[in-house]
C-alpha positions in Angstrom: 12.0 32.9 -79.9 14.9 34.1 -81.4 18.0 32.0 -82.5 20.0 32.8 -79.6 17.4 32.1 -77.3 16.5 28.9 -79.2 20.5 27.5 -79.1 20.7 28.6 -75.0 17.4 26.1 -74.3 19.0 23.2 -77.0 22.1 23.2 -74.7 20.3 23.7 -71.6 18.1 21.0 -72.6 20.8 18.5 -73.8 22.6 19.3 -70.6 20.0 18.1 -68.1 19.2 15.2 -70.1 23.1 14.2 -69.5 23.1 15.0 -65.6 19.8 12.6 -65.2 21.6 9.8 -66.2 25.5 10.8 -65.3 24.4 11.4 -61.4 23.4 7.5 -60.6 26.1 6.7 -62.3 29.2 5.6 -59.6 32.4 6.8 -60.0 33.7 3.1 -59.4 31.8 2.4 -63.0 32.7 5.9 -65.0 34.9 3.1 -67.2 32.4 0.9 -68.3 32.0 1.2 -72.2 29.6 2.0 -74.3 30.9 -0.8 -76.7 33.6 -3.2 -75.8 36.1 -1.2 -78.2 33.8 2.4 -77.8 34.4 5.4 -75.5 33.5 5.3 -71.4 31.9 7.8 -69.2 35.3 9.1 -68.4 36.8 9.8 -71.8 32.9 11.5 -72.9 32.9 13.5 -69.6 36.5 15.4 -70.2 36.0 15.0 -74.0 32.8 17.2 -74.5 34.3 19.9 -71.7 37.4 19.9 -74.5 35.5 19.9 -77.6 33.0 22.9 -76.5 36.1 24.6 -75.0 37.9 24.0 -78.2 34.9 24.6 -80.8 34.0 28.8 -79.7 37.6 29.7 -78.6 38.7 28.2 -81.6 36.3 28.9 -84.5 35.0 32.5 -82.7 37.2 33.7 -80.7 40.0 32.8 -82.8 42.0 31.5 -79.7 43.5 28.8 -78.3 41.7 26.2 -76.5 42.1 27.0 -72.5 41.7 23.0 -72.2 44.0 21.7 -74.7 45.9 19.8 -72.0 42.9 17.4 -72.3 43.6 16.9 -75.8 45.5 13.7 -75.8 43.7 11.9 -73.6 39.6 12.6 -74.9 40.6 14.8 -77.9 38.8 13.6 -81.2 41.4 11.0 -82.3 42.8 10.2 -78.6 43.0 6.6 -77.7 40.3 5.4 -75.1 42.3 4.3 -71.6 40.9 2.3 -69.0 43.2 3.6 -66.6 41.7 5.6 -64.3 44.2 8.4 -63.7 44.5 9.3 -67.2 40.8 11.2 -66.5 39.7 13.7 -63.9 37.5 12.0 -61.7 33.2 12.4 -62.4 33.0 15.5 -60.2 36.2 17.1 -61.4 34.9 16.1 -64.8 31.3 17.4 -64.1 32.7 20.3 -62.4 35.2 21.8 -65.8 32.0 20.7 -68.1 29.9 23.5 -66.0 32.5 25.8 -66.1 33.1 25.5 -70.2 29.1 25.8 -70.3 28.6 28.7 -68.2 31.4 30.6 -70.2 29.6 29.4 -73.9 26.4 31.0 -72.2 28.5 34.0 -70.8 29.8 34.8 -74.2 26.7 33.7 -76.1 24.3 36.4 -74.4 26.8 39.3 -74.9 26.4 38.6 -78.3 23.7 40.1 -80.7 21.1 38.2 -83.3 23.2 39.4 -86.5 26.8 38.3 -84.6 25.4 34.9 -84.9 25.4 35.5 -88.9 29.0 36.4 -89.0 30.8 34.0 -91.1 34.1 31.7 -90.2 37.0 31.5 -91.2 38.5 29.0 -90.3 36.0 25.6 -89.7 34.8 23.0 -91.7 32.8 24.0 -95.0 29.3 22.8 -92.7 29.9 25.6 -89.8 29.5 28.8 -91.9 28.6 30.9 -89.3 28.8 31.7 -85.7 25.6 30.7 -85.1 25.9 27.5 -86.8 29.1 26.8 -84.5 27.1 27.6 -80.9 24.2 25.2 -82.4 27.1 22.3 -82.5 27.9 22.4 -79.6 24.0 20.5 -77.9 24.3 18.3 -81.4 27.6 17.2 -80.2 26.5 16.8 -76.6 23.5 14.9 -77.6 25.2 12.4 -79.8 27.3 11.5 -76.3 24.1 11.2 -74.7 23.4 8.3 -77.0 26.9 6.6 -75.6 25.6 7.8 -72.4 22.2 5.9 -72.5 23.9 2.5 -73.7 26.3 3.0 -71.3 23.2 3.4 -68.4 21.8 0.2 -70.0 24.6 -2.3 -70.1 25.1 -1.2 -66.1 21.9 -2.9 -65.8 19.3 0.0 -65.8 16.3 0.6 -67.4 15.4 3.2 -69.6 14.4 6.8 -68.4 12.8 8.1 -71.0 
């Protein structure tokens, strides 16, 4: 398995594990929070669609982020709301997360093995390389998953895995 290859299955991976618990989730509880003063279902939703949006345009393609209209409400130092109109609703939110992924993936496989060596510019020291970006984006997803599963377990359910 090559690096790309290996990056596509972490994020396809990290992806299903967060529909399996997002789906039994109502949109009537899409507030609840992880933690009293922590993030919601809501805010993680539109927040991971911005920050994956964000990180390649950003970091690779040198662009703007197409969601930045997000930003203020889940970007990283945005206030968590518990009004409900300040987020797109579970399927909205569900729907833009599948369209950011599906463009990552689009991008990713028209990209060779050595472009994912090509350094950045302009990121933290940590992401040196392209490839080091693309494999942030299912770290990122997975450390929401955790919110996710505490989230699923103060609703009342049990584990699932």
């Amino acid at each position: 398995m090559d690096a790309k290859q290996f990056v596509i299955e972490q994020m396809q991976m990290v992806r299903n594990m967060l529909l399996e618990w997002v789906k039994d989730i109502p949109e009537e509880q899409i507030s609840t929070r992880a933690v009293d003063d922590g993030v919601h279902l809501a805010w993680i939703l539109s927040h991971l669609a911005w920050s994956e949006a964000g990180t390649v345009n950003k970091f690779i393609r040198e662009t703007e982020n197409p969601l930045r209209h997000l930003g203020k409400s889940c970007g990283m130092h945005s206030t968590v709301v518990d009004e409900g109109s300040v987020y797109p609703s579970k399927d909205e939110a569900l729907d833009t997360l599948e369209k950011v992924r599906a463009n990552t993936l689009k991008f990713l496989d028209s990209l060779s093995e050595k472009d994912l060596d090509k350094l950045v510019e302009k990121a933290p020291p940590q992401f040196k390389t392209w490839g080091s970006i693309f494999a942030l984006v299912p770290a990122h997803e997975a450390h929401h998953n955790g919110q996710i599963s505490v989230i699923w377990r103060r609703l009342g359910h049990k584990p699932k895995i």
